[in-house]
N, CA, C and O atoms as a GROMACS GRO file, in nm:
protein
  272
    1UNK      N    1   0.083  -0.119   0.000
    1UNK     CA    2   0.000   0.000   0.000
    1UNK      C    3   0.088   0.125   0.000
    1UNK      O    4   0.202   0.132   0.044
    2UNK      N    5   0.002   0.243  -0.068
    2UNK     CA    6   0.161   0.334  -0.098
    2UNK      C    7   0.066   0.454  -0.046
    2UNK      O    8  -0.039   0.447  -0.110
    3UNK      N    9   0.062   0.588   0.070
    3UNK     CA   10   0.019   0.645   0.093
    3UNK      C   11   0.015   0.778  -0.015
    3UNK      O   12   0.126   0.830  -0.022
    4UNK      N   13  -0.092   0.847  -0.105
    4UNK     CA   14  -0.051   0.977  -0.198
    4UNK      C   15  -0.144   1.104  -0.090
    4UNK      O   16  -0.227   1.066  -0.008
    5UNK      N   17  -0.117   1.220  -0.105
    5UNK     CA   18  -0.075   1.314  -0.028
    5UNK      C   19  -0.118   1.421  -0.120
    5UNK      O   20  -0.047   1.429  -0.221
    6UNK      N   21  -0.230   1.518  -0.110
    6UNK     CA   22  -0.323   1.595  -0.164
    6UNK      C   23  -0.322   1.699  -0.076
    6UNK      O   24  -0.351   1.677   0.041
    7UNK      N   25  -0.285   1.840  -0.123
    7UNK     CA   26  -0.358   1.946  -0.025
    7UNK      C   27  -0.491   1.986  -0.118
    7UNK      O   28  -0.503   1.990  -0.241
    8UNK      N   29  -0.588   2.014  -0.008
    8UNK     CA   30  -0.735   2.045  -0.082
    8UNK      C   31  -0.783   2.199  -0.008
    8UNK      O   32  -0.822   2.206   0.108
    9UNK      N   33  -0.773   2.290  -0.078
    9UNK     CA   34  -0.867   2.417  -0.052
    9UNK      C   35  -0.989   2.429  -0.048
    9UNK      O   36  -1.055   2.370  -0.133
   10UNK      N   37  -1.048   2.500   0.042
   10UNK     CA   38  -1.155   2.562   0.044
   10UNK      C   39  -1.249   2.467   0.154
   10UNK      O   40  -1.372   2.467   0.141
   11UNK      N   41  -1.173   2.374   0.279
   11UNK     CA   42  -1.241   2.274   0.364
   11UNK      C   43  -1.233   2.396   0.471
   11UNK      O   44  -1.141   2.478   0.481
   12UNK      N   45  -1.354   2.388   0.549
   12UNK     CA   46  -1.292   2.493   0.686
   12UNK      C   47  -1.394   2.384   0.774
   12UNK      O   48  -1.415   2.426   0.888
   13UNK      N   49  -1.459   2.259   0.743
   13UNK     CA   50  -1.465   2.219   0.898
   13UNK      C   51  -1.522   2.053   0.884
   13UNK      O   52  -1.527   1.995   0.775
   14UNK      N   53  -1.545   2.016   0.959
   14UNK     CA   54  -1.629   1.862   0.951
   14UNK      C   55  -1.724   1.822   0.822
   14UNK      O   56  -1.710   1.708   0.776
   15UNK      N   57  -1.797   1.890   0.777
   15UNK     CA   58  -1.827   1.871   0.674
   15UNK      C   59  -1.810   1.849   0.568
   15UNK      O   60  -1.864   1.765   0.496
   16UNK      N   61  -1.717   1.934   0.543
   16UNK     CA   62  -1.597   1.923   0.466
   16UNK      C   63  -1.534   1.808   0.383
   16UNK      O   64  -1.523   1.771   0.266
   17UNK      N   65  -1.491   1.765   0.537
   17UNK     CA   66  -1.403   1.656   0.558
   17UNK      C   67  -1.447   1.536   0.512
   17UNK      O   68  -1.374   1.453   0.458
   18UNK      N   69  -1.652   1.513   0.548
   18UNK     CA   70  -1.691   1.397   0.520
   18UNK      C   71  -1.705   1.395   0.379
   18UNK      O   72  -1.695   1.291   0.313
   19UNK      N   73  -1.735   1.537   0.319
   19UNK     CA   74  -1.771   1.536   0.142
   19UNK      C   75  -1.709   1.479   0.076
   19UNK      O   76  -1.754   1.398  -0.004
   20UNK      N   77  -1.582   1.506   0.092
   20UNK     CA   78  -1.442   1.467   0.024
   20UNK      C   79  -1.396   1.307   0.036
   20UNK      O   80  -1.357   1.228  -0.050
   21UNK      N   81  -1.422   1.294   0.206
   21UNK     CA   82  -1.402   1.129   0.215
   21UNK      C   83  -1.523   1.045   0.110
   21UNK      O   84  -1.507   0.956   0.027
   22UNK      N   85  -1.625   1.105   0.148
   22UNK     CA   86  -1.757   1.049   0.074
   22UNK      C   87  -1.700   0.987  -0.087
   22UNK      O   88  -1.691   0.873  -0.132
   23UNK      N   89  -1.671   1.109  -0.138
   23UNK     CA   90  -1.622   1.101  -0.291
   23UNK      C   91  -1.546   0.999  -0.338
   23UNK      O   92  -1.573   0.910  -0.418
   24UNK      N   93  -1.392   1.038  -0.244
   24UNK     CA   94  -1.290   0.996  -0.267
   24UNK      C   95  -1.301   0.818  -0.210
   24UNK      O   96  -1.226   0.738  -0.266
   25UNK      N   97  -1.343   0.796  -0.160
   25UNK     CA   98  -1.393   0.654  -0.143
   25UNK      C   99  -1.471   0.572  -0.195
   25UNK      O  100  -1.479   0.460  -0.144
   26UNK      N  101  -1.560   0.608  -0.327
   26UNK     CA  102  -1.572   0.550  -0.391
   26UNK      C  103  -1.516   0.481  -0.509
   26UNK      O  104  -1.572   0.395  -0.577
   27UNK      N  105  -1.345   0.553  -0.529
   27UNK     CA  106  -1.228   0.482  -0.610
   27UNK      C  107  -1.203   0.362  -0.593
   27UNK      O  108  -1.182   0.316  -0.481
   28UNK      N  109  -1.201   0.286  -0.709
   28UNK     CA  110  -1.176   0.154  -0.692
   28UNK      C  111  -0.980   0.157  -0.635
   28UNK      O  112  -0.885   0.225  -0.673
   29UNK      N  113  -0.994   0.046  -0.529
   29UNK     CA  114  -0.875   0.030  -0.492
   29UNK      C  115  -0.797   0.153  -0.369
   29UNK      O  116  -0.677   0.160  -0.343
   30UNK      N  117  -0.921   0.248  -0.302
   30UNK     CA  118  -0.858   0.300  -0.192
   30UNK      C  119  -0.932   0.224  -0.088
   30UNK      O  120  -1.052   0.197  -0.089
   31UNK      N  121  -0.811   0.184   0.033
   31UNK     CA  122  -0.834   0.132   0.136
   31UNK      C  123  -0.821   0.188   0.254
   31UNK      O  124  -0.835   0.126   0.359
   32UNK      N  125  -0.793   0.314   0.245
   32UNK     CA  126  -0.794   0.430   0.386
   32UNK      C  127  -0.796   0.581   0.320
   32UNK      O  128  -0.752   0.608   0.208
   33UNK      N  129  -0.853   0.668   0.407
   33UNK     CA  130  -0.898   0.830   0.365
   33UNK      C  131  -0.868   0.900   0.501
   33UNK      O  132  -0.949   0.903   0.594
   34UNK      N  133  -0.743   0.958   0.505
   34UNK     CA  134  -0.757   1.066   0.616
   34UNK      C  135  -0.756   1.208   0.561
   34UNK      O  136  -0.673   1.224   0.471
   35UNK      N  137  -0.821   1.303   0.590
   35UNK     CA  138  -0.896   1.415   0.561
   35UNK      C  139  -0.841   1.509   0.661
   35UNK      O  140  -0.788   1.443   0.751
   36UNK      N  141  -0.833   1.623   0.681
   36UNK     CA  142  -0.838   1.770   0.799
   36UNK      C  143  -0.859   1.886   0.716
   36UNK      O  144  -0.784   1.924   0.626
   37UNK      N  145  -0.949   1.932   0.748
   37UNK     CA  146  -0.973   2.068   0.695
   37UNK      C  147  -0.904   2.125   0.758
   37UNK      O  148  -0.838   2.204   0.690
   38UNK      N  149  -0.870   2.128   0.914
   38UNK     CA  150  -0.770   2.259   0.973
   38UNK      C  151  -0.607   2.271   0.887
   38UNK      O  152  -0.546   2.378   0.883
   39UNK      N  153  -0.547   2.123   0.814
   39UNK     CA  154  -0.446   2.140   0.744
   39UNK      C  155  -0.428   2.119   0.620
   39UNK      O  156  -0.325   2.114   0.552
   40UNK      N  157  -0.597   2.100   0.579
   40UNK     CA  158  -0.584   2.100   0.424
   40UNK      C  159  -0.538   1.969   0.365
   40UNK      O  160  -0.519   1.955   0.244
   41UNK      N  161  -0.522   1.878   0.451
   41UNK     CA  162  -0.446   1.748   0.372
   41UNK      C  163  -0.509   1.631   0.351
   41UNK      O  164  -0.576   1.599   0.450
   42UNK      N  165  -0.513   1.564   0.274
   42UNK     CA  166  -0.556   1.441   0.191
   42UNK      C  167  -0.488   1.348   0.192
   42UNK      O  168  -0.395   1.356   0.112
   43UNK      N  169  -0.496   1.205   0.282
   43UNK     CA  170  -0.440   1.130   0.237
   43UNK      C  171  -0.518   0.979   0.177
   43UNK      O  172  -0.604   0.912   0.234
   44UNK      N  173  -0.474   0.963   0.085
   44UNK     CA  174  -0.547   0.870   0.024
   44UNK      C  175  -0.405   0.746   0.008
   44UNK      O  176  -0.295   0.752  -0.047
   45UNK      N  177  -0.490   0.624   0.101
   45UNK     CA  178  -0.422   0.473   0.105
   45UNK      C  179  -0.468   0.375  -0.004
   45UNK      O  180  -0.581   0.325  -0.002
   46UNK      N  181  -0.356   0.344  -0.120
   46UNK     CA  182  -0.423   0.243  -0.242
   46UNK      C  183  -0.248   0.170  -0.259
   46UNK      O  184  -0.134   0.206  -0.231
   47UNK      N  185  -0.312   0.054  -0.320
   47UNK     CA  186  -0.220  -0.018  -0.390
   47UNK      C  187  -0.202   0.085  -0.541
   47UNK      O  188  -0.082   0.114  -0.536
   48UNK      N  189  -0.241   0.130  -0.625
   48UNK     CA  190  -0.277   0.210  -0.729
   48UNK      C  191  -0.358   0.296  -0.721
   48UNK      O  192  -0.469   0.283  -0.670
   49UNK      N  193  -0.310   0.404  -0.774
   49UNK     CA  194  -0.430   0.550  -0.745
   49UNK      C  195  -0.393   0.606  -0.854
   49UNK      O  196  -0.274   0.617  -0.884
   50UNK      N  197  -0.515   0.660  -0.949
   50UNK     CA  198  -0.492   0.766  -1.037
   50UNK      C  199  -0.525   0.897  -1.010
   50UNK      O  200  -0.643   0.923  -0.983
   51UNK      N  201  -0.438   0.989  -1.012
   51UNK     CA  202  -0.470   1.110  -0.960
   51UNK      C  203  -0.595   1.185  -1.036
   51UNK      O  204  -0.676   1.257  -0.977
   52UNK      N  205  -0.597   1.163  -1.137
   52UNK     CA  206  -0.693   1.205  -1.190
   52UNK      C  207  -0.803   1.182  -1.134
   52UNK      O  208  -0.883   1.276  -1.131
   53UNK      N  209  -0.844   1.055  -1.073
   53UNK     CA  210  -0.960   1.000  -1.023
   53UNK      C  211  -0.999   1.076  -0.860
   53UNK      O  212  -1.109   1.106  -0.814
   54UNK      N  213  -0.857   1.092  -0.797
   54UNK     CA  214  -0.893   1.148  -0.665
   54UNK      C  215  -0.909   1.358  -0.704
   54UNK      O  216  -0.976   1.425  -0.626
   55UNK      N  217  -0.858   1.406  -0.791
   55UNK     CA  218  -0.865   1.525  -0.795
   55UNK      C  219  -1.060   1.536  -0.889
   55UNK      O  220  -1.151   1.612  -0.856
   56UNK      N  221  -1.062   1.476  -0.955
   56UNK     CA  222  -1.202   1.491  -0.964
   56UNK      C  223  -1.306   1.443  -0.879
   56UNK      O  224  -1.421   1.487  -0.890
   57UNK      N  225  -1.273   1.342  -0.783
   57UNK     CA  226  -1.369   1.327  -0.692
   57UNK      C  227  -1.377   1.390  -0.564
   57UNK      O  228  -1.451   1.352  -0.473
   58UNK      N  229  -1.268   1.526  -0.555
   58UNK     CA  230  -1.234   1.613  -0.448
   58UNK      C  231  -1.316   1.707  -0.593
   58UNK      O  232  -1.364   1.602  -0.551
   59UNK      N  233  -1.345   1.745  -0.648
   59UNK     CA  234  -1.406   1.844  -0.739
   59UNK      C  235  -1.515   1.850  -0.717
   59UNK      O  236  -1.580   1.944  -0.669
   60UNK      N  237  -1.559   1.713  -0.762
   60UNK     CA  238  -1.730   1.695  -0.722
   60UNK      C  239  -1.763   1.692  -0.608
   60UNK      O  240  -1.882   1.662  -0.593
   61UNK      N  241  -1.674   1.722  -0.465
   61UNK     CA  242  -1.733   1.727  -0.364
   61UNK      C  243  -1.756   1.872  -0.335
   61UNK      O  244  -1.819   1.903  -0.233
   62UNK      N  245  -1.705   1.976  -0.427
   62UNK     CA  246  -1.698   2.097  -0.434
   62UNK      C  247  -1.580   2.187  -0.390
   62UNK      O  248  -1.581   2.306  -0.356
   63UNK      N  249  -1.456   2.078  -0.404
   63UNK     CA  250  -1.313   2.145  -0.332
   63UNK      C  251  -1.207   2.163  -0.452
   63UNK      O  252  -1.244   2.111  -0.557
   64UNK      N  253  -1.093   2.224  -0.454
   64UNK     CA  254  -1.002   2.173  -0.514
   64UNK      C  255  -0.840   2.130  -0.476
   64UNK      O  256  -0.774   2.164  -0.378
   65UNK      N  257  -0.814   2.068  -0.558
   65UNK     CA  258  -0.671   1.945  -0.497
   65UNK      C  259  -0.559   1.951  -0.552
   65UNK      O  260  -0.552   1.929  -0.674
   66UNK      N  261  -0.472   1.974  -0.497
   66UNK     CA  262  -0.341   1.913  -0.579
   66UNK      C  263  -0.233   1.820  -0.542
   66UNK      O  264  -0.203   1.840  -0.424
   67UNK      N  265  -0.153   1.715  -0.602
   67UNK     CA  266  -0.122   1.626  -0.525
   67UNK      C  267   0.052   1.746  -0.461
   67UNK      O  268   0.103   1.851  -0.502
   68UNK      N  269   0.070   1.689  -0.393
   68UNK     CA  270   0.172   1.709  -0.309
   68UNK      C  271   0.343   1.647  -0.362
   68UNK      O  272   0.440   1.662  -0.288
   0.00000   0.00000   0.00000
């Protein structure tokens, strides 16, 4: 498992946090989502991850991402 590392703008609290997990967990092949809006960071746990897949599903939660 290889941890990738996203800062995401525009989270300021719990809600936030769940939108993004919400999204980003429906990628095939992630097996952990840690989230903080107080630091902006994303971490998404996969054997394979396409970034493309986690920056648009941080989009559609209404945020935006970039990997780190």
């Amino acid at each position: 498992m290889t941890n990738h590392e996203y800062l995401v703008t525009g989270m300021t609290c719990g809600h936030c946090e769940h939108a993004v997990r919400d999204e980003v967990s429906q990628i095939p092949g992630v097996t952990a989502i840690e989230v903080s809006a107080a630091t902006g960071l994303l971490t998404v746990t996969a054997d394979a991850l396409d970034d493309d897949a986690v920056l648009s599903a941080v989009d559609e939660a209404g945020y935006q991402a970039a990997r780190l």
